[in-house]
N, C-alpha and C positions, 0 to 999 in steps of 0.2 A: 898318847897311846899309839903302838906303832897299827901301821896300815896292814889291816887281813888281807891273806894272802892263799889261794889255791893252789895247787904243784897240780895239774890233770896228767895222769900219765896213762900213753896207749898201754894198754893187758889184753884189749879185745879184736887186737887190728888181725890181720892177719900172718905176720913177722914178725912184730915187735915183741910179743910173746912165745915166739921159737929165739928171740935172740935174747932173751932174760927178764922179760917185761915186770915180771911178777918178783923177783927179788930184788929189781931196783925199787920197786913198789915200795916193798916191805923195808927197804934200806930207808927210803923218805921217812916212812913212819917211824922206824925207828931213832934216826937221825933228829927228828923231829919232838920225840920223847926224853931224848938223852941233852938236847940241847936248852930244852924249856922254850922251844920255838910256842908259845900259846897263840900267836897271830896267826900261824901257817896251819892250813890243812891239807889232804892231798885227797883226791879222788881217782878212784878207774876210772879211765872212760875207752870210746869207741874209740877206732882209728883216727887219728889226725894228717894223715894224707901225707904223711914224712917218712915212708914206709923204707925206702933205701937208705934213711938216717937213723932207724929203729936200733934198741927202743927210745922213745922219746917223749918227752915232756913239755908240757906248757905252763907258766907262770904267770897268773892271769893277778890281777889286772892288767898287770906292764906288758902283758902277750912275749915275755921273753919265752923263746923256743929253746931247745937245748935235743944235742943229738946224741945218740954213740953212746948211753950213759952205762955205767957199771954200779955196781953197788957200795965204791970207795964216792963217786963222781956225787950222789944225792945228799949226801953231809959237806960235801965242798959248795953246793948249788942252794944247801939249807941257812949255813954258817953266812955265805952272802948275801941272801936277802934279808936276811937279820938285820945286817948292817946298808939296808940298800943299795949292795951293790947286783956287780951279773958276776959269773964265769964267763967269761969273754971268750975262753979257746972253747968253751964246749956249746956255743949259741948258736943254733940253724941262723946264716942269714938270706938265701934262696932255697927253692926247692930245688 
């Protein structure tokens, strides 16, 4: 059985949601339904402190970060952890 997986994506911060927070959201879930991802779930949450990287997301357990996302970027971010990997161009590695 593959390993459950959370997507946390800021909606609540204060930018990430003036820069699209809420339709990459909905791109996850969607993304997520069309693929049969049953491992992966995605949640809102608050800000994650990556706010010049907005909007942005987290991939928890592995704590992969991901920045700049659009709503094409959350089925390329979903399709990979499927197969465990990352999006490498699209991964925060500093603040």
């Amino acid at each position: 059985m593959a390993e459950k997986l959370k997507i946390f994506v800021c909606t609540k911060g204060k930018k990430c949601p003036k820069k699209g927070a809420d339709d990459v959201c909905r791109a996850f879930e969607q993304a997520i339904a069309e693929l049969g991802a049953d491992n992966i779930t995605v949640k809102e949450t608050k800000c994650l402190d990556l706010c010049k990287k907005g909007p942005v997301a987290m991939v928890m357990p592995d704590k992969v970060r991901y920045g700049r996302l659009d709503e094409d970027d959350a089925r390329k971010i979903v399709r990979a952890h499927m197969q465990g990997e990352t999006v490498e161009k699209l991964t925060i590695k500093k603040k």
